[in-house]
C-alpha positions in Angstrom: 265.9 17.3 282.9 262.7 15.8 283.9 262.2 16.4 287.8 259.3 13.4 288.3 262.3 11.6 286.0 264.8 12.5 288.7 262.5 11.1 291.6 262.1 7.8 290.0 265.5 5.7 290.6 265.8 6.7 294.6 261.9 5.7 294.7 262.9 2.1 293.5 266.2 1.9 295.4 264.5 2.6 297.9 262.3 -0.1 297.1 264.7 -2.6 298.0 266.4 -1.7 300.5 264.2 -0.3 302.8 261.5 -1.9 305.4 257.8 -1.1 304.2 257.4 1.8 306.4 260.5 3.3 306.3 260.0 3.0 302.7 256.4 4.8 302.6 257.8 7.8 304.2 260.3 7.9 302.4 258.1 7.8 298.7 255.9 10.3 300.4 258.5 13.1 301.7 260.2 12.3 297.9 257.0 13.7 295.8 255.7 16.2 298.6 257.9 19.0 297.0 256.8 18.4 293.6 252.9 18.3 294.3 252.8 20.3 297.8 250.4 18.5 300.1 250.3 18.9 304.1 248.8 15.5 304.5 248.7 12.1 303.3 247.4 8.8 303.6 248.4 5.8 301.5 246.8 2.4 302.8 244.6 -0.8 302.0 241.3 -1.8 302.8 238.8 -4.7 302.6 235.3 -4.3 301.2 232.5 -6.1 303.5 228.6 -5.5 303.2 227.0 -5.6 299.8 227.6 -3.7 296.2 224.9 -1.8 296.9 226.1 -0.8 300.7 229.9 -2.0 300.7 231.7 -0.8 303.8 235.3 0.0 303.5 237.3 -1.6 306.1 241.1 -0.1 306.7 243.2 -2.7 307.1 247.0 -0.8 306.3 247.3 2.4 306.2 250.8 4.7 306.4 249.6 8.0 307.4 251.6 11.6 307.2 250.7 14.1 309.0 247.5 12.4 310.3 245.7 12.3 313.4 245.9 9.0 313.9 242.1 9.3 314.7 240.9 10.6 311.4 241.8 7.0 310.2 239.1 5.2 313.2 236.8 7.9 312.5 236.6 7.2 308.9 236.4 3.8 309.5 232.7 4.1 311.0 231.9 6.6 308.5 233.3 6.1 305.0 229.6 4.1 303.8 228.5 8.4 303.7 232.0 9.2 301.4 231.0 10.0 297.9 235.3 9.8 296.8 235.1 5.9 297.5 232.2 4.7 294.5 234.0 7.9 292.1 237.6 6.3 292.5 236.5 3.0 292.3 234.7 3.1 289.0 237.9 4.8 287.8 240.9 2.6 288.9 244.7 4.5 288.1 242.9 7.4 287.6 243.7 10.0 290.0 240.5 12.5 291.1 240.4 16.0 292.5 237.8 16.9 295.2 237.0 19.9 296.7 235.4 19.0 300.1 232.9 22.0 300.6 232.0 21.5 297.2 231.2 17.6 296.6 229.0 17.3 300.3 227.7 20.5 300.0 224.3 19.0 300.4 222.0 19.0 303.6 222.8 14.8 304.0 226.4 15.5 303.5 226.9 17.3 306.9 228.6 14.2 308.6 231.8 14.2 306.0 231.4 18.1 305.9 231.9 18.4 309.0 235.0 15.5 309.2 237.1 16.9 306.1 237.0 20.4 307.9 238.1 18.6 311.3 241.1 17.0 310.0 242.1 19.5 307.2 240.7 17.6 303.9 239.4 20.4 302.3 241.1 20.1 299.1 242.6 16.2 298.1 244.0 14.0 295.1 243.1 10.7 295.1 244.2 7.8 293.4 242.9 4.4 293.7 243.3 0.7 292.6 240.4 -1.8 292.0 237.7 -2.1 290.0 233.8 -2.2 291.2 234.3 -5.5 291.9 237.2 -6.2 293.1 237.4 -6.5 296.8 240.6 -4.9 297.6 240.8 -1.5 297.6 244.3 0.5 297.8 244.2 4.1 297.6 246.7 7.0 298.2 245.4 10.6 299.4 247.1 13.6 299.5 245.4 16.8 301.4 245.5 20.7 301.7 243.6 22.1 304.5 242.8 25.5 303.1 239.6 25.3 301.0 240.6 27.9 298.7 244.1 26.4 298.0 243.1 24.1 294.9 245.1 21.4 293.5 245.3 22.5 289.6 244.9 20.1 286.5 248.4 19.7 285.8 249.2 18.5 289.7 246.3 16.0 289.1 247.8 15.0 286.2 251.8 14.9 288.2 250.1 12.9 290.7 248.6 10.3 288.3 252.2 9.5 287.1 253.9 9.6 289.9 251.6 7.2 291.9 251.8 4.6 289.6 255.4 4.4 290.1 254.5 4.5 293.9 252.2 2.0 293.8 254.6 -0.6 292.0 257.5 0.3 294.0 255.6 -0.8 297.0 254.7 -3.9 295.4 258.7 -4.5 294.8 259.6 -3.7 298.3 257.1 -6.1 299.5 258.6 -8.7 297.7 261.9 -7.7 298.9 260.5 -7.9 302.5 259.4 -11.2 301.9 262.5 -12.5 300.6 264.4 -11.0 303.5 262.1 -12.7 306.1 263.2 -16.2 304.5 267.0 -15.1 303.8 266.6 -14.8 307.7 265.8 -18.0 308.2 268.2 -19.7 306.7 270.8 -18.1 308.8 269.3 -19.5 312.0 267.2 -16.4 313.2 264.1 -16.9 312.3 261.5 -14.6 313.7 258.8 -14.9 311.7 257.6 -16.6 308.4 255.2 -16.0 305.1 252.5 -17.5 302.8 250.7 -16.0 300.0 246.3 -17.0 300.1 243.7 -16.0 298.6 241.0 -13.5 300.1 239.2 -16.6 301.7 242.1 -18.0 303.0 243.1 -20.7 300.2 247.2 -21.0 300.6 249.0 -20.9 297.2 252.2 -20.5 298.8 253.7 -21.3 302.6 257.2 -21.0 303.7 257.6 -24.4 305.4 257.9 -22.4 309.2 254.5 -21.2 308.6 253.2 -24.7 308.3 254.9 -25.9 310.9 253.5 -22.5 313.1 249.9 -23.3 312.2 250.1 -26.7 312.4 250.9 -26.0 316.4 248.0 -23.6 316.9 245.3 -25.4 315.5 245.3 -29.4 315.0 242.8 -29.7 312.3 244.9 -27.4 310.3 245.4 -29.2 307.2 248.1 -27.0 305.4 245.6 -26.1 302.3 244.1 -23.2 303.9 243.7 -20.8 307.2 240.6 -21.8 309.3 237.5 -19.3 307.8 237.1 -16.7 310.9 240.6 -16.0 311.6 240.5 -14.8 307.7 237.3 -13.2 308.1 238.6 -11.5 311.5 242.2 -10.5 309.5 239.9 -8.5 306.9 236.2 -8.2 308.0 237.8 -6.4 311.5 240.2 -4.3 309.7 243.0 -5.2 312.5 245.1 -6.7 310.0 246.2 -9.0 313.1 244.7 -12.2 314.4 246.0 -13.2 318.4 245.3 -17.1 318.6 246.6 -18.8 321.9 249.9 -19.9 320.4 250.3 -17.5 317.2 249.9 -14.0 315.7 249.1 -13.9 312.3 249.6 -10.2 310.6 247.9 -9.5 307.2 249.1 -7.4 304.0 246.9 -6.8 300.9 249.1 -7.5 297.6 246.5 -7.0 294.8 243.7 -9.7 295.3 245.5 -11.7 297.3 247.1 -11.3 301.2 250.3 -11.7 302.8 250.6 -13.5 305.9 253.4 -13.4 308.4 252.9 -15.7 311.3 255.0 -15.3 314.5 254.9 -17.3 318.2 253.0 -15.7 321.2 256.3 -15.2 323.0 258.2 -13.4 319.9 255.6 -11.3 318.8 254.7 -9.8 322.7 258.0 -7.4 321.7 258.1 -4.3 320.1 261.6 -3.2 318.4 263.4 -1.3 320.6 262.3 2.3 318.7 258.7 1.6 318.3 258.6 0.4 322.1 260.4 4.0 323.0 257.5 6.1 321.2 254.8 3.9 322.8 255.7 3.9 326.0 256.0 7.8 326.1 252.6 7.6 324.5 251.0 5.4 327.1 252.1 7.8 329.3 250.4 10.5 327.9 252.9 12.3 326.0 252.2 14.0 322.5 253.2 13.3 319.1 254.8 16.5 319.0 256.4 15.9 323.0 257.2 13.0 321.9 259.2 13.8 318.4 260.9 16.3 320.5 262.4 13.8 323.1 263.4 11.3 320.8 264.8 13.5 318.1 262.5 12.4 315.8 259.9 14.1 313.5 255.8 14.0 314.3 255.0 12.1 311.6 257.3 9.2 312.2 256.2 9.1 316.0 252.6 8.7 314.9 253.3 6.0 312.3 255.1 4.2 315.0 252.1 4.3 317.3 250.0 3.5 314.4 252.2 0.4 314.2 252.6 -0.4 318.1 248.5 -0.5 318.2 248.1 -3.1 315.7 251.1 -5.1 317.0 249.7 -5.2 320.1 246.2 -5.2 319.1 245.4 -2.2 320.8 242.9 0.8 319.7 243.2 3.2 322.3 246.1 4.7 324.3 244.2 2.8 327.9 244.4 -0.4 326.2 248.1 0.2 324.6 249.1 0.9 328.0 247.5 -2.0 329.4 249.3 -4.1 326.4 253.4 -2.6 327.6 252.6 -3.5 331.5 252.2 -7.4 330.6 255.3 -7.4 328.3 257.5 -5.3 330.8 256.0 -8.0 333.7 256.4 -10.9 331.0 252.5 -12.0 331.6 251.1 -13.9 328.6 
């Protein structure tokens, strides 16, 4: 029997029952036996700048197995990486790089130097969007060792098998959406949706998320979210926008976003396992410390700070730390 065959009806059950992240590492730990990667990175990203000198800007990103610093330090880097213009002219395509090979030149040194940092030496990429297209989702997978090459036929694995990774993801997103207004209708409401466009035009709005805006900003006319709180969701690569009254959370879908709006007071939480890791990490634990005193594994503690930071709008462990001491002392 087919093995990627077997892997394909647990990736879409999955789909749909699962949150997005749980879901992610899930689809990522299901194909790593078949393709044999020590890393990954499967995320979402906004292109500011110009065609001729776009910036990538991260704005969702699951990693596995990742420093969660190789992620910022890319960030401010990635106008110098050669992959992005190669898998962008070639979306669904999935590319094979060897890292001491393609910036083996003198101007190169600065992604040299990065891929061998954080173990990029050999990677399969596999991207969505055309050249034009301002969204950009892309999912990585890594070896470390420069000699251990991804062969033709696991380039050619991975192509299949992220397509089927890619749409399952859009199903569970759906499925997440749904679930937010099943919620709702049962009286526990903690957040709400609306599908815009890239400039913040609504074509859709769960009638919570009217009424949400509507108290944050009084000129809010319903058609669309005010022009620098989009441009801050996607030009800052946050993902999150903290108004006075409201936190507004972003999610590419394609070429157009997801938005999830919550109160001030409901959002200031963290669920009660993601506020365990962070606190640990505030204190200065380890990913690895960390995994070991919760009886949990690396990866998932360093998704779950991944995910406290941009709850809480942090980007460093000082400020993260700063971020748990006003919710423990319930300051606003």
């Amino acid at each position: 029997m087919d093995t990627d065959s077997d892997l394909l009806l647990p990736l879409y059950q999955a789909s749909r029952t699962m949150t997005t992240a749980e879901f992610q590492d899930f689809a990522i730990r299901l194909i790593r036996p078949v393709l044999r990667f020590d890393s990954a990175i499967w995320g979402s990203g906004y292109f500011s700048g110009t065609m001729e000198n776009p910036l990538l800007v991260p704005l969702r990103a699951y990693m596995y197995e990742t420093d969660p610093a190789a992620l910022a330090s890319w960030r401010e880097i990635n106008r110098a990486d050669k992959v992005i213009p190669i898998v962008r002219a070639v979306p669904w395509v999935t590319c094979n790089f060897h890292a001491p090979t393609l910036f083996q030149e003198k101007h190169d040194l600065i992604m040299r130097d990065y891929a061998q940092r954080y173990g990029r030496q050999n990677y399969l990429v596999t991207a969505l969007g055309s050249m034009e297209a301002t969204v950009f989702e892309w999912c990585s997978l890594y070896r470390p060792d420069p000699d251990d090459h991804f062969t033709e036929s696991e380039r050619a694995r991975c192509q299949t098998l992220v397509k089927h990774l890619f749409e399952a993801l859009r199903i569970n997103q759906l499925a997440q959406s749904v679930l937010v207004k099943t919620t709702q209708s049962t009286g526990e409401p903690s957040q709400f949706t609306a599908l815009a466009k890239a400039d913040g035009t609504l074509l859709s709005a769960q009638r919570g998320f009217l009424e949400t805006c509507t108290r944050q900003w009084r000129e809010f006319d319903q058609r669309s979210i005010p022009s620098a709180v989009m441009r801050h969701l996607l030009g800052a690569g946050a993902g999150m926008a903290r108004e006075t009254k409201i936190v507004l959370h972003a999610n590419l879908i394609g070429e157009h976003v997801l938005l999830n709006v919550q109160s001030e007071r409901k959002a200031e939480a963290l669920p009660p396992r993601r506020m365990d890791v962070a606190t640990l990490f505030a204190e200065g634990l380890s990913c690895k410390e960390i995994a070991k005193s919760l009886a949990i594994s690396p990866s998932t503690a360093r998704n779950q700070i991944a995910a406290s930071y941009q709850d809480l709008g942090a980007t460093n462990r000082r400020q993260l730390k700063a971020a748990l001491t006003r919710i423990a002392s319930g300051v606003s």
